[in-house]
C-alpha positions in Angstrom: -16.0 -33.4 37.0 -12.9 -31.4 36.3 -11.2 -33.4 34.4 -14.5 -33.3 32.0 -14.6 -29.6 31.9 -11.3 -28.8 31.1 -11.5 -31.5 28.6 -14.8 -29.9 26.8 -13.2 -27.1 26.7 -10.1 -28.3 25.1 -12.5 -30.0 22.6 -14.1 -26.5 22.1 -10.7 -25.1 21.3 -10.1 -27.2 19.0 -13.0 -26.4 17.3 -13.2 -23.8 17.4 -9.3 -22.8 16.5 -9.8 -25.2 13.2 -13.2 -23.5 12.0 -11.3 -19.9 12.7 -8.4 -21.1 10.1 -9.0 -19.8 6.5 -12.2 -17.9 6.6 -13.3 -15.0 5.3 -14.6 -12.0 7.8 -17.9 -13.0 5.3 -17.7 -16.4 6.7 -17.1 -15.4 10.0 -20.3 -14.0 10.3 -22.2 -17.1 9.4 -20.9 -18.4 12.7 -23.7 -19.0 15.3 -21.0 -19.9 18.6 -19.8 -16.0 20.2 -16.5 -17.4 20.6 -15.9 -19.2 18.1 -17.1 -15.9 15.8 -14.7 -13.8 17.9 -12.0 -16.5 17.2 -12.6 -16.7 13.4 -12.8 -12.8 13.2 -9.2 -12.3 15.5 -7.6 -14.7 13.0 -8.8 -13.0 10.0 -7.8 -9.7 11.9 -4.3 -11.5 12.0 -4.4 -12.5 8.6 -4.3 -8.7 7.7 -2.2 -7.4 10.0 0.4 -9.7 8.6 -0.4 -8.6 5.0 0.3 -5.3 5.7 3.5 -5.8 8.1 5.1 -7.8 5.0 7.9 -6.1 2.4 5.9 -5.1 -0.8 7.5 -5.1 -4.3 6.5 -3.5 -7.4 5.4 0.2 -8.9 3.1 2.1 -7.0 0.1 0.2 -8.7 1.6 -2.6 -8.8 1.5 -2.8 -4.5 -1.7 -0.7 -4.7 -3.4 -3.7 -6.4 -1.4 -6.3 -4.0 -2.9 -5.0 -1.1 -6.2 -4.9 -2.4 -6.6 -7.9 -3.8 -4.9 -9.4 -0.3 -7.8 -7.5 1.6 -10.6 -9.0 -1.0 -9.3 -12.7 -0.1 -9.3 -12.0 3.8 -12.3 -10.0 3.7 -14.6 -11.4 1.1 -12.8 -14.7 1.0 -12.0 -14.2 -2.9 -8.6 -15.7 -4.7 -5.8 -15.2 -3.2 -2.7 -12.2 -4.7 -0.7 -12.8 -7.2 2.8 -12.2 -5.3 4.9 -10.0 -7.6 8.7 -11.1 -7.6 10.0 -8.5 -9.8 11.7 -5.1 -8.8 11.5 -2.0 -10.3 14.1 0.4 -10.0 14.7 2.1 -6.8 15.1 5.6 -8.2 14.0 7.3 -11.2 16.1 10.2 -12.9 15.9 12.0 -16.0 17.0 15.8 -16.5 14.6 19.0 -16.6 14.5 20.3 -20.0 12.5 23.6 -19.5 10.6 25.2 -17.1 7.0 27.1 -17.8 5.2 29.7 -16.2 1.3 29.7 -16.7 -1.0 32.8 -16.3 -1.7 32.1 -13.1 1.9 32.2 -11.8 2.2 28.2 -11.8 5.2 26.5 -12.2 5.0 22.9 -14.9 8.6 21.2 -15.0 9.2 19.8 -18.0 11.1 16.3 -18.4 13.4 15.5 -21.4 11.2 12.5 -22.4 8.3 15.3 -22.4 6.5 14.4 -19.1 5.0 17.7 -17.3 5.1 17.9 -13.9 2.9 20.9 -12.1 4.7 22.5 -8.9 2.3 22.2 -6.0 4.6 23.4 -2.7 4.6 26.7 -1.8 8.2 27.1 -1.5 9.8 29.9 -3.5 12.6 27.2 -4.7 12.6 26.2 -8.1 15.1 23.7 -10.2 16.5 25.1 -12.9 16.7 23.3 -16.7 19.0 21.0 -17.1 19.3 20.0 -13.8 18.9 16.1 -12.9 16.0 14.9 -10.5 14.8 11.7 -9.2 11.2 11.2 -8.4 10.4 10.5 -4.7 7.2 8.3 -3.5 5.2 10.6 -0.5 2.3 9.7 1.5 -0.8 9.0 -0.1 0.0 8.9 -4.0 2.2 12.1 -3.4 5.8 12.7 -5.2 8.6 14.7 -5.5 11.2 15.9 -7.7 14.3 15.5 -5.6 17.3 17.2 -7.0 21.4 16.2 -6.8 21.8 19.1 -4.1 18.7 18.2 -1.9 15.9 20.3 -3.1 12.9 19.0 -2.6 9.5 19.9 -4.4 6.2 18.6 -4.3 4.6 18.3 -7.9 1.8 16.5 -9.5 2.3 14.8 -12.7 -0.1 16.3 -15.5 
């Protein structure tokens, strides 16, 4: 009678480790056996952990629209990501051409190729023109103008 049990249950692994391998959470759902729905959903849990733990590459959009699209396959069982290949520079530099001061006291760096960017740190440092930047990626969709001695300002791009 053991020997039965353990191999039904072997049989039910099976089954349900093969039913759990390339669905959606969508298609997860449709499955009527608890554990094999638990199964399905852990390996589609898996599926996005290891989308998210992997090395992106591309602009800011670029990855943005990677990830999404990764998530819309696993979730919604859509078409896999494109995987980009290419690599855009690491750093970004160009040299501050003027600085303006609104009305209101706000401070808009001006790029050489005519880009504007709008201080928005309270920090009473400021980069002067002609010094050279590089733009810095922060959290969320943030940047920063990141200048040849270490000052570091958070602006927006306007």
């Amino acid at each position: 009678m053991d020997t039965y049990r353990k191999g039904l249950i072997l049989v039910c692994c099976a089954v349900v480790c093969s039913a759990a391998q390339g669905q959606s959470f969508m298609d997860c759902a449709d499955i009527a056996d608890d554990t094999a729905r638990l199964a399905c959903y852990d390996s589609a849990a898996n599926a996005i952990k290891a989308s998210l733990e992997k090395p992106q590459t591309g602009s800011s959009e670029q990855r943005q629209e990677q990830r999404n699209a990764e998530v819309a396959a696993i979730v919604f069982g859509e078409e896999a990501a494109v995987v980009l290949e290419e690599e855009v520079p690491e750093q970004i530099t160009f040299i501050i051409k003027d600085v303006l001061y609104t009305r209101r006291r706000e401070t808009i760096f001006v790029a050489e190729d005519g880009r504007l960017f709008k201080k928005i740190a309270d920090t009473t440092v400021t980069i002067k023109p002609g010094e050279r930047v590089r733009i810095e990626d922060g959290f969320f969709g943030s940047i920063f103008l990141v200048t040849e001695k270490g000052v570091r300002i958070k602006v927006k791009e306007r």
